[in-house]
Backbone bond lengths (Angstrom), bond angles and torsions (degrees), N, CA, C in turn:
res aa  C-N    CA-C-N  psi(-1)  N-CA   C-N-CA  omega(-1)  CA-C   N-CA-C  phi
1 X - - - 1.449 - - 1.524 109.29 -
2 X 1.024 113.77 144.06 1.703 130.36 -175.58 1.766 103.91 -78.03
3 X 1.014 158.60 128.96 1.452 152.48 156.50 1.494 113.20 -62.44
4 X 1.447 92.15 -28.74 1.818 101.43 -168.05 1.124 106.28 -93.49
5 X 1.179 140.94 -34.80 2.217 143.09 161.13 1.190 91.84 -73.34
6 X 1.239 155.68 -1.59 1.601 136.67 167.92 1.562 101.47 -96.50
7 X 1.417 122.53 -48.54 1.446 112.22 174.66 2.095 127.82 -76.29
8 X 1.734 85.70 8.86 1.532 86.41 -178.57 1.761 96.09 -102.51
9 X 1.914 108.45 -12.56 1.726 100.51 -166.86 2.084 74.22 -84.05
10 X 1.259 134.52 -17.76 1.435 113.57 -177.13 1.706 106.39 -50.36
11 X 1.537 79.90 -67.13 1.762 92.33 -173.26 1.141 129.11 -68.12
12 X 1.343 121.05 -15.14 1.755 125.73 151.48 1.846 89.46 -54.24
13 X 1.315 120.50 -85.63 1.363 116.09 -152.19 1.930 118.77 -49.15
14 X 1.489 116.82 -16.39 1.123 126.78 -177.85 1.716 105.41 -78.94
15 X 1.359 97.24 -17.99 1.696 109.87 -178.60 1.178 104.64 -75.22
16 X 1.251 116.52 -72.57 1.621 123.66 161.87 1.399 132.60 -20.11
17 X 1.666 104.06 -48.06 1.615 88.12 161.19 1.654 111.32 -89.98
18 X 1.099 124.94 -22.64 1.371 115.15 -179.41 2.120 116.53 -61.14
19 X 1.559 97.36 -36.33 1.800 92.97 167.39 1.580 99.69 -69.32
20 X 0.974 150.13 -16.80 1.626 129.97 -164.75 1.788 82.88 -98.43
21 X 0.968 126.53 -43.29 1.229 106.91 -158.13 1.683 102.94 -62.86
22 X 1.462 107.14 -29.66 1.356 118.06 -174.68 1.509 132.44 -75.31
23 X 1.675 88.02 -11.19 1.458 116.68 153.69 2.170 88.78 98.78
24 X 0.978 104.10 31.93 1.263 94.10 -175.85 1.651 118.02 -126.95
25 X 1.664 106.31 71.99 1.743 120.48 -162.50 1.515 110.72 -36.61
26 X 1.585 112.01 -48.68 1.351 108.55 -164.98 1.402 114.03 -59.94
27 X 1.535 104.72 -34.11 2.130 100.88 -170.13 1.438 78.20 -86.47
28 X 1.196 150.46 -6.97 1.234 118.36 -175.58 1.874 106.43 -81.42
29 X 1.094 105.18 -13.50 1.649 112.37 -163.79 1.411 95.40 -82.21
30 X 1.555 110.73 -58.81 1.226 91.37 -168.07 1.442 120.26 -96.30
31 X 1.261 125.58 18.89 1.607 120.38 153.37 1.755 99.64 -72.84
32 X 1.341 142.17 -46.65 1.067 155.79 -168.16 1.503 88.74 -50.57
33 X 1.510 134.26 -64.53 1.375 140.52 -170.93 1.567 105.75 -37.26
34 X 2.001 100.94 -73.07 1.012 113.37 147.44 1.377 138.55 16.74
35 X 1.016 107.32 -118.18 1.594 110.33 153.03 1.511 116.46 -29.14
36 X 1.204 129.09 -55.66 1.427 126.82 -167.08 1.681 95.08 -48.81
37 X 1.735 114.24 -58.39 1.076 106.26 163.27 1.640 150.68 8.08
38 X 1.467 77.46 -87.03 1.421 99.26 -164.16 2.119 108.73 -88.68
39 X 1.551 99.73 -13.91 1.358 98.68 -176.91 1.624 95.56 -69.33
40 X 1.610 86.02 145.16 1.972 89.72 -179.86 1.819 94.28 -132.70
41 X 1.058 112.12 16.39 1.639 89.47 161.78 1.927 103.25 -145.63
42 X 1.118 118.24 10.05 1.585 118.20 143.34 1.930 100.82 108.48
43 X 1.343 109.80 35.31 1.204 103.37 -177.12 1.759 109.69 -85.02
44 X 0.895 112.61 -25.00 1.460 137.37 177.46 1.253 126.03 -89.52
45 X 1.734 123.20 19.01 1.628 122.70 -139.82 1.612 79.85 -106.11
46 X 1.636 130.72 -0.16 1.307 111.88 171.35 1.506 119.19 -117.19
47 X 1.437 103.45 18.26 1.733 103.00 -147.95 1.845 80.56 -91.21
48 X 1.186 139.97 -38.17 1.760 140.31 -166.44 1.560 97.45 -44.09
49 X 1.677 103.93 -53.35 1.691 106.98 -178.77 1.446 129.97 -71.79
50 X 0.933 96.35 -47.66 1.791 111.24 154.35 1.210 117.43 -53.65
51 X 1.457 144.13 -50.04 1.557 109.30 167.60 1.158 105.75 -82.91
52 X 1.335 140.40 2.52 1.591 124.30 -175.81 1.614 101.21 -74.86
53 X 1.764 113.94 -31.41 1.360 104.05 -168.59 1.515 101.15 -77.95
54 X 1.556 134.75 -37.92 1.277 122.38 -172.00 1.472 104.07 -66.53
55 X 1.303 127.05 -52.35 1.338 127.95 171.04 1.672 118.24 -28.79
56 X 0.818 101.74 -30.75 1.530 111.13 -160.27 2.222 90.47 -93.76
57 X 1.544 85.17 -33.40 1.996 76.85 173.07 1.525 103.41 -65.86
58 X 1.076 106.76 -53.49 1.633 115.48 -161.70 2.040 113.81 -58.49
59 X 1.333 92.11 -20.22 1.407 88.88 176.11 1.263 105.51 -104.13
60 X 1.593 151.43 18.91 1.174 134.80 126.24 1.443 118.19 -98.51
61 X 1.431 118.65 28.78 1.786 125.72 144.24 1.576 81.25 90.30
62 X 1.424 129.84 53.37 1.372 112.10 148.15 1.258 116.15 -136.09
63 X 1.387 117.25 175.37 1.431 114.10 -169.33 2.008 103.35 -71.26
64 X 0.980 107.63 168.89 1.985 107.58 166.06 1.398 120.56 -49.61
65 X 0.675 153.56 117.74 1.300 157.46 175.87 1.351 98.85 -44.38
66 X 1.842 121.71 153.50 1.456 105.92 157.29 1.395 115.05 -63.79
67 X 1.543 115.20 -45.46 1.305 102.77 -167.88 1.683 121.99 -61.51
68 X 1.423 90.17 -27.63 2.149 91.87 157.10 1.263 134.23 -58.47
69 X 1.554 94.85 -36.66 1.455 119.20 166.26 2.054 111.77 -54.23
70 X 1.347 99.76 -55.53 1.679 103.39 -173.92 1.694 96.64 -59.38
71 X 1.040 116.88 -44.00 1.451 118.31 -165.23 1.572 118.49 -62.68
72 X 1.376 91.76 -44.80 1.303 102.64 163.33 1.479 131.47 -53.51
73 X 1.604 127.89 -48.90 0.833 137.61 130.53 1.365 130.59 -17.28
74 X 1.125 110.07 -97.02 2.197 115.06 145.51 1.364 114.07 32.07
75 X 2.031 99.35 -71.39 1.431 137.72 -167.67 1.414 114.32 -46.94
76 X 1.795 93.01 -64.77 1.185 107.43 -149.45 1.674 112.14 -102.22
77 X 1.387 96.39 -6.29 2.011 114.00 -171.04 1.083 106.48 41.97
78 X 1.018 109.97 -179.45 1.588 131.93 -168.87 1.957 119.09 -57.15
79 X 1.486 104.80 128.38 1.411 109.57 -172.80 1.159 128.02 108.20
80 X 1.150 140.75 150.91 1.211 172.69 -139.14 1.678 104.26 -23.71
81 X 1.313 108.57 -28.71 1.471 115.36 175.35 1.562 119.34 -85.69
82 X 1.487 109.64 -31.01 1.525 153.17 172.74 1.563 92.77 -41.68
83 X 1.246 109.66 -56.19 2.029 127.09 -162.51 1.553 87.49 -72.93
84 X 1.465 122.28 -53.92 1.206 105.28 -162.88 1.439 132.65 -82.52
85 X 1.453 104.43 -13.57 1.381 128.72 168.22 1.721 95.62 -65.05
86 X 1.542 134.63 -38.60 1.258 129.56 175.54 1.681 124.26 -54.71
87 X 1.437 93.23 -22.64 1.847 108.26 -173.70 1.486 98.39 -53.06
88 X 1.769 114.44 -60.07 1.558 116.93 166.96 1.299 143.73 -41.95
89 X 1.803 107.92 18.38 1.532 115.94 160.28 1.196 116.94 -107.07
C-alpha cells in the first residue's frame, strides 16, 4: 500500500464534502470519484454514492436529505470528516 495515494483519497474525500457544503455538486462529484480512485484498501467504497445522492439534493435547491445525510455519514464514519458532513444541516 502507498501512504501517499491513501492520504490524497483522504483529502480528495474531505474535498467532496467541503464542495457540497459549499453548495457546489459538481466539484463535489468529482473529488468523490477522486478519492474512490486513489483509495486502495476500501475506506471510501461508499462515499461516490453518497455524494451523488446529496448532490443530486443540492441541484434541485434543497437542503440534503437526512437519509443523504445518514449516507453520507455511512461513507465517511466517525471523525473529522463526520463534523463536516454535519455543516449540511
Amino acid at each position: 500500500m502507498d501512504g501517499h495515494k491513501q492520504r490524497q483519497a483522504l483529502t480528495a474525500a474531505e474535498r467532496a464534502i467541503e464542495h457540497l457544503v459549499a453548495g457546489k455538486p459538481d466539484d463535489a462529484e468529482r473529488a468523490s470519484q477522486r478519492a474512490s480512485e486513489l483509495d486502495q484498501i476500501g475506506i471510501f467504497a461508499s462515499l461516490v454514492a453518497a455524494v451523488a445522492g446529496a448532490a443530486g439534493d443540492l441541484r434541485t435547491g434543497v437542503r440534503v436529505s437526512e437519509s443523504h445525510l445518514a449516507g453520507l455519514h455511512a461513507a465517511v464514519g466517525v471523525g473529522p470528516l463526520s463534523q463536516l458532513v454535519d455543516q449540511l444541516r
